[in-house]
C-alpha positions in Angstrom: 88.7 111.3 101.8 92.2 110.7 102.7 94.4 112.9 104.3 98.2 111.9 102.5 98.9 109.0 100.3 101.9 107.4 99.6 102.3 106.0 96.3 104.9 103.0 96.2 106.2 102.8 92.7 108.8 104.6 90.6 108.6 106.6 87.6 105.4 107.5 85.1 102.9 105.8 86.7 104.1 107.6 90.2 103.4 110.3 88.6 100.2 109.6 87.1 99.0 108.9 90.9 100.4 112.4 92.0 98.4 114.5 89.7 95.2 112.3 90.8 95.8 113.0 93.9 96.9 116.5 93.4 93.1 117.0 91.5 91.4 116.0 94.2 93.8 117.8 96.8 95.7 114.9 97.9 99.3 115.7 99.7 101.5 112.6 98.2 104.3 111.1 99.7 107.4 109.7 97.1 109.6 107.2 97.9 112.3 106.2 96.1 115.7 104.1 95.9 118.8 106.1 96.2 119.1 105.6 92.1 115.9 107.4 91.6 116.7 110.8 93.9 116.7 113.0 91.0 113.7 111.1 89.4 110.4 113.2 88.4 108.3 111.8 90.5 110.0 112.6 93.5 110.7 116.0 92.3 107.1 116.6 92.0 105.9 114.8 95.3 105.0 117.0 98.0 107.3 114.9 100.3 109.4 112.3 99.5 111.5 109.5 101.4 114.6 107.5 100.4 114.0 103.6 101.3 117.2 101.9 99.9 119.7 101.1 97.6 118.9 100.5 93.5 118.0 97.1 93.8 114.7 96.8 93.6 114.6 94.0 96.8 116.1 96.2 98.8 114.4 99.5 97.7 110.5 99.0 95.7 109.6 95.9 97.2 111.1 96.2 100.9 108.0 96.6 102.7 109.1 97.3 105.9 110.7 100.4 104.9 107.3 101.2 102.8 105.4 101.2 105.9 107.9 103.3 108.1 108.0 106.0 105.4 104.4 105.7 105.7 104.2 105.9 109.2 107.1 108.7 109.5 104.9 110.9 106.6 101.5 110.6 108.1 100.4 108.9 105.0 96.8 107.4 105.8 96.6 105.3 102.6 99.0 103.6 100.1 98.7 103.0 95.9 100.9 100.4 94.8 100.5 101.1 91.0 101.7 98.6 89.1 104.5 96.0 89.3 106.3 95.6 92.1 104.1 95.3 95.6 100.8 96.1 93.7 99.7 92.0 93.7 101.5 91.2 96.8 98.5 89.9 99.4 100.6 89.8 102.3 101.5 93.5 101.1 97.5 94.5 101.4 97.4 92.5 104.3 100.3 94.5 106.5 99.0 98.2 104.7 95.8 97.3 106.9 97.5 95.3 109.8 99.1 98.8 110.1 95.9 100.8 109.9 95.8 102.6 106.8 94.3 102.0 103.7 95.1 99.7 100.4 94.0 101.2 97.7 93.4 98.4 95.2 91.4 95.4 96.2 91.6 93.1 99.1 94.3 90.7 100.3 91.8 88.0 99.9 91.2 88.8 95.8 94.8 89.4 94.8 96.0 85.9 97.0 92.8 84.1 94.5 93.6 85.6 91.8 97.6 85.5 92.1 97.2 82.2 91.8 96.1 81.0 88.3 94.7 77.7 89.0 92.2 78.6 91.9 91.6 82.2 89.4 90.5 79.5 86.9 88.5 77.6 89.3 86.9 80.5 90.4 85.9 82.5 87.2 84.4 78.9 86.1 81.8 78.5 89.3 80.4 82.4 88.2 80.1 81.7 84.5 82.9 82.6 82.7 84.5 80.6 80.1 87.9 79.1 80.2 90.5 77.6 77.7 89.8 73.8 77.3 92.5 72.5 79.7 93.1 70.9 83.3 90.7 71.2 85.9 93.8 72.0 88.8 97.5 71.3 89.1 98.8 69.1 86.5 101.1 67.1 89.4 103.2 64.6 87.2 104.0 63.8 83.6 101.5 61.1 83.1 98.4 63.2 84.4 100.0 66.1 81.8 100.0 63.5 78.8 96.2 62.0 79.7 95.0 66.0 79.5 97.5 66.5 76.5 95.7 63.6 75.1 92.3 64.6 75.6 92.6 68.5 74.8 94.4 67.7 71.9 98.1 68.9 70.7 99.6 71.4 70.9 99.1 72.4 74.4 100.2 74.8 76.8 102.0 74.2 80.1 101.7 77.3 82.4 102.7 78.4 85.7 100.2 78.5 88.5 101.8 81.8 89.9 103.0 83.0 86.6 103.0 86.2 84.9 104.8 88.0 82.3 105.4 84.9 79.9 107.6 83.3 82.4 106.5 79.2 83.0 105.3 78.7 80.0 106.4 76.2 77.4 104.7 75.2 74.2 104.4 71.2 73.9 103.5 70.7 70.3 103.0 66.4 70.2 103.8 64.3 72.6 107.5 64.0 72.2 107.9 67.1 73.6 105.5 66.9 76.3 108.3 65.9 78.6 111.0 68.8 78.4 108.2 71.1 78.0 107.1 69.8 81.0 110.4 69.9 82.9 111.1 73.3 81.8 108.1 75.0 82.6 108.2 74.0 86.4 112.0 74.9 86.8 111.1 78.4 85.3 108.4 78.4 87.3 110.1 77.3 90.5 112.8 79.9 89.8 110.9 82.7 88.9 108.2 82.1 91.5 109.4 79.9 94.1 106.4 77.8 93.3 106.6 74.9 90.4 103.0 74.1 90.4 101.9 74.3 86.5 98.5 73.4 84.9 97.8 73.0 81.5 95.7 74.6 78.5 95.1 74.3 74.4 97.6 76.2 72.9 95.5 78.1 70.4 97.1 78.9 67.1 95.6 82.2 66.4 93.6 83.9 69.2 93.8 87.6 70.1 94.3 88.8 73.6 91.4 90.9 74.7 91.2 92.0 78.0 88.1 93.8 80.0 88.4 96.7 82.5 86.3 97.0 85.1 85.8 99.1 88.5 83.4 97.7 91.4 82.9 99.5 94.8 82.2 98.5 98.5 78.2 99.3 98.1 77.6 96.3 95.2 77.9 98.4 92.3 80.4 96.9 89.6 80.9 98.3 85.9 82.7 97.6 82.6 84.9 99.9 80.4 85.1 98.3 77.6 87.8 95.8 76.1 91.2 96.6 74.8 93.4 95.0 72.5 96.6 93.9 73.5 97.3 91.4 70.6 100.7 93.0 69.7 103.3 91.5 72.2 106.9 89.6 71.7 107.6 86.9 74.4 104.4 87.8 76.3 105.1 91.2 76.8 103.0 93.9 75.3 103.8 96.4 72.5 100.9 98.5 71.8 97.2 98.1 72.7 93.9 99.5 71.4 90.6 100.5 72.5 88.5 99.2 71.2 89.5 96.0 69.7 89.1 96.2 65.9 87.9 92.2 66.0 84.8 92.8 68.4 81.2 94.1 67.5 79.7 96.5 70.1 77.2 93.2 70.9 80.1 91.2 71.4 81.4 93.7 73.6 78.6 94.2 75.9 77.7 90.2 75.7 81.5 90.0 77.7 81.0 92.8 79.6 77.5 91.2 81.3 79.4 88.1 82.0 82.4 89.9 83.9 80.5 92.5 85.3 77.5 89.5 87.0 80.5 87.2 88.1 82.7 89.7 89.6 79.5 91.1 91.5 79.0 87.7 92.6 82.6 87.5 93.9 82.9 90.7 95.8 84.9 92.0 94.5 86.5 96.0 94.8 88.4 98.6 93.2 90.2 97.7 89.8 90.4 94.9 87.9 91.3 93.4 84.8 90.3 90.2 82.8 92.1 88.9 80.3 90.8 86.5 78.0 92.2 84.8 74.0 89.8 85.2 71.3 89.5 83.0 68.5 86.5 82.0 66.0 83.9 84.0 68.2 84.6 82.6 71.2 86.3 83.9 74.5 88.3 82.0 76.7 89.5 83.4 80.4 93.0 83.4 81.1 93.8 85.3 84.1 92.9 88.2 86.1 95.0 90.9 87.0 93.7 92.9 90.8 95.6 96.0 89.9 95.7 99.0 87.7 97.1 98.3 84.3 99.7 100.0 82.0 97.3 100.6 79.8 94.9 101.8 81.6 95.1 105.1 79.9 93.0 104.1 76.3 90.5 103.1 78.2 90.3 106.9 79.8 90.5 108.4 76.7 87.5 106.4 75.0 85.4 106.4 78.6 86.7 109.9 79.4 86.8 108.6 83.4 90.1 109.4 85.6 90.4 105.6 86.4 93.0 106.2 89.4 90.6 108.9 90.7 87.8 106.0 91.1 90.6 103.9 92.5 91.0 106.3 95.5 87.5 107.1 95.6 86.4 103.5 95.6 89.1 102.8 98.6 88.0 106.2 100.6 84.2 103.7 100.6 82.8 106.2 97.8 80.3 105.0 96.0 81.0 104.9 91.7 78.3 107.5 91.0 77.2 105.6 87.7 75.6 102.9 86.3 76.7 100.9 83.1 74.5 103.2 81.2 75.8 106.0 82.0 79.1 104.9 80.4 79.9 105.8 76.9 82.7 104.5 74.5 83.7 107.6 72.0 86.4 106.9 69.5 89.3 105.0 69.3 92.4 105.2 71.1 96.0 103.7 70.7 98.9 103.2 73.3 102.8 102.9 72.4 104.9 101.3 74.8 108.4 103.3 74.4 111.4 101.0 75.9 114.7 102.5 76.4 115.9 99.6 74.4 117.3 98.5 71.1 114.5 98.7 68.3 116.2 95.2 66.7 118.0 93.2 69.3 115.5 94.6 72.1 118.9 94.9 74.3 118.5 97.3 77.3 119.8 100.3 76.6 119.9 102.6 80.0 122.1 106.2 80.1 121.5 110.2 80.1 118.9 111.6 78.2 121.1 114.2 76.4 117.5 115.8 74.3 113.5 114.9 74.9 110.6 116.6 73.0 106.8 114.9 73.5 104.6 115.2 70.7 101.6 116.9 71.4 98.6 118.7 69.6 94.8 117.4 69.6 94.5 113.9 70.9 97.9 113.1 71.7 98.9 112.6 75.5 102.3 111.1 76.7 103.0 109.3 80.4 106.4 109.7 80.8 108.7 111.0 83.7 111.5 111.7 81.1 113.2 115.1 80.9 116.3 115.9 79.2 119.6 115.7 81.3 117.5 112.5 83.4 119.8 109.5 83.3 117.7 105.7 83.0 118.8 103.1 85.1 119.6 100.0 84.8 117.9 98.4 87.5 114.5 98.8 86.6 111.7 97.7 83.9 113.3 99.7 80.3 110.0 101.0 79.8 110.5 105.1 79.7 107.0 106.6 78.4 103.8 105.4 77.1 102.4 107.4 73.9 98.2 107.2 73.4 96.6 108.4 70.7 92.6 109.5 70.3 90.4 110.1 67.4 86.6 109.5 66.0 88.1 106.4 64.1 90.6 103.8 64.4 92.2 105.1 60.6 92.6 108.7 62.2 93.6 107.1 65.8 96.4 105.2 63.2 97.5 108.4 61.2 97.7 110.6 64.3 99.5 107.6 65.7 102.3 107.8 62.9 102.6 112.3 63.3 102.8 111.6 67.2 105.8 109.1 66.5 107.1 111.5 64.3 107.7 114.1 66.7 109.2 111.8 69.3 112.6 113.1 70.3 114.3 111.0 72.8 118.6 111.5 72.3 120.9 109.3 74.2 119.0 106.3 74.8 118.2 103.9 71.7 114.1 103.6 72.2 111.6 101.4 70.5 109.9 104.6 68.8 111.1 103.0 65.2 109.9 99.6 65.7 106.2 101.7 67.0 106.9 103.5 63.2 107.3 100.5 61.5 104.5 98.7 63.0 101.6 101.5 62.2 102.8 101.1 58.6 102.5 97.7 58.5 99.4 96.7 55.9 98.1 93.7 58.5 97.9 96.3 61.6 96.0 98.6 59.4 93.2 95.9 58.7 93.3 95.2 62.2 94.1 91.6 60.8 96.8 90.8 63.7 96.9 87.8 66.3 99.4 87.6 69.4 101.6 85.8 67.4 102.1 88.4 64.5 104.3 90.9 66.2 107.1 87.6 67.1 107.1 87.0 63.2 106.9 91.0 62.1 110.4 91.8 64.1 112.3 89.1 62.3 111.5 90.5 58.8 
């Protein structure tokens, strides 16, 4: 096991990673930008180092000093999170270069699967099912109009080293091919220094399920289970569920095989998630992500496994310790997002922290590195706790859901904690009748 690890990443999920590592007796090592000094997670680290100014360039992702704090600490192993350096190949790469451990999966994975085209290619030669689109690059507008033409309108242009909802524009007939076109690789260049785009059907109603699995170094890959993370507004999650209220348990474990064969096949280690639409029974792959997720924390309260802890096991060359079988699905869980932001105009809304009370009680558990007096900053994602739910059923999940909300007390900030309110009211989320376009529609009523 390791001796120190340093954990690069800010806020609740640095925290998550200490009290992993503090369960298993793992000295941690903060860092932190000079805006972050009085931030909980470096409060609670058993050493910490500064590594810049606010900016996140100069601070999060400045990987030199992320190696010298490292080095300076006697930190043996580093965890990315999420965000930031946690996809960053030439990031794994260096961690090893300088003789101490990655713990997430190689440089190799995250540079195939960073890139959404050859991710594509990929998941296609081991079996698993794509959207309908191009086979590669889409390199000009008259290729993009011949796969338009033969997927059918409306279709989907899409960055090759996307993410977050960024490059992508929606061409819905062929008169619009062109600026969608044009617009989807200047995002794509800006955002990504890369304008390389590809193209899918743009699917009117699908879901967005996505499947979490853990594979160590000795062969042995697993699944746990799929969550639901339909609810989003300009591709950027809301609130998720596990399980997903649209899948049968056979429908389920039918996915599960399929990730869990081709992702053996592929060599893959540590965590992982694929994300796939669903629509009239059928699942389509969309991307993979090599890295912990934000919601990672459903899926532990249905599974009841630490999935961080396997993370650093896996990465220490532990082996899992169980087989498929041996994992159980009990219940139903629920995850808010909370956003210091405005509930209607979803404007950024950093400042002090005047008052903060978590809701607790059976089945309620908050990841948050809030306290009252802590002021937010502006430089950073807005996203201030995550509140999960658990119960036998989804309807109890939903009504324990709607008490935890209640109790929420976050003063000086405007949060999303309303818009959460008026979303488990909402008759459509209570049928579980919702796609990943409902949530754009229910904030404008």
């Amino acid at each position: 096991m390791f001796r120190k690890i340093l954990i690069a990443n800010r806020g609740e999920i640095a925290l998550r990673i200490q009290r992993a590592c503090r369960e298993l007796g793992i000295p941690t090592v903060a860092v932190h930008s000079t805006a972050d000094a009085e931030a909980m997670h470096v409060r609670l680290a058993d050493e910490s180092v500064c590594i810049g100014p606010p900016s996140p360039r100069e601070s999060y992702l400045n990987i030199p000093a992320i190696l010298s704090a490292a080095t300076i600490t006697g930190a043996d192993a580093i965890h990315p999170g999420y965000g930031f350096l946690s996809e960053n190949a030439n990031f794994a790469d260096m961690v090893q270069a300088h003789g101490l451990t990655f713990i997430g999966p190689s440089a190799a994975h995250i540079r195939m699967m960073g890139d959404k085209i050859q991710a594509k290619i990929a998941m296609a030669s081991l079996g698993v099912p794509l959207v309908p689109g191009s086979a590669g690059e889409v390199i000009d507008l008259d290729q993009a109009a011949k796969v338009a033409d033969e997927i059918g309108y409306p279709v989907l242009i899409k960055a090759a080293a996307g993410g977050g909802g960024r490059g992508m524009k929606v061409a819905s007939s062929a008169d619009g091919l062109e600026e969608a076109w044009r617009l989807a690789r200047a995002e794509a260049r800006s955002a990504f220094g890369n304008d390389a785009v590809y193209i899918e059907k743009y699917l009117d109603r699908p879901r967005h399920i996505e499947m979490q699995v853990m594979a160590d170094s000795h062969g042995n890959v697993v699944h746990f289970g799929e969550r639901d993370c339909s609810l989003q507004r300009r591709h950027q999650k809301l609130l998720e569920e596990a399980g997903s209220p649209a899948l049968t348990a056979a429908e389920r474990n039918a996915l599960g095989g399929v990730v869990t064969s081709g992702l053996s096949k592929l060599g893959y280690r540590n965590a992982g998630t694929l994300e796939f639409l669903y629509q009239d029974g059928q699942f389509a792959f969309i991307e993979m992500n090599t890295r912990l997720q934000v919601e990672h924390p459903v899926t532990e309260m249905v599974c009841g496994i630490d999935l961080v802890r396997e993370q650093i096991r896996i990465a220490a060359g532990e082996k899992l310790g169980y087989a498929q079988k041996d994992v159980r699905f009990n219940g139903h869980a629920i995850e808010c997002r909370i956003n210091a932001e405005d509930p209607v105009t979803f404007a950024a809304s950093p400042g002090k922290v005047t008052a903060f009370h978590a809701p607790g009680g059976l089945g309620v558990r908050v990841d948050s590195a809030l306290y009252a007096g802590y002021t937010v900053p502006p430089y950073y994602d807005s996203m201030i706790a995550k509140l999960i739910v658990h119960a036998p059923t989804r309807i109890e999940a939903i009504a324990r859901m709607r008490r935890a909300l209640a109790e929420f007390v976050v003063v000086g900030v405007k949060t999303s904690l309303p818009l959460h309110q008026r979303i488990v009211e909402a008759p459509e989320f209570i049928a579980g009748d919702y796609t990943i376009h409902w949530l754009e529609n229910f904030v404008g009523q």
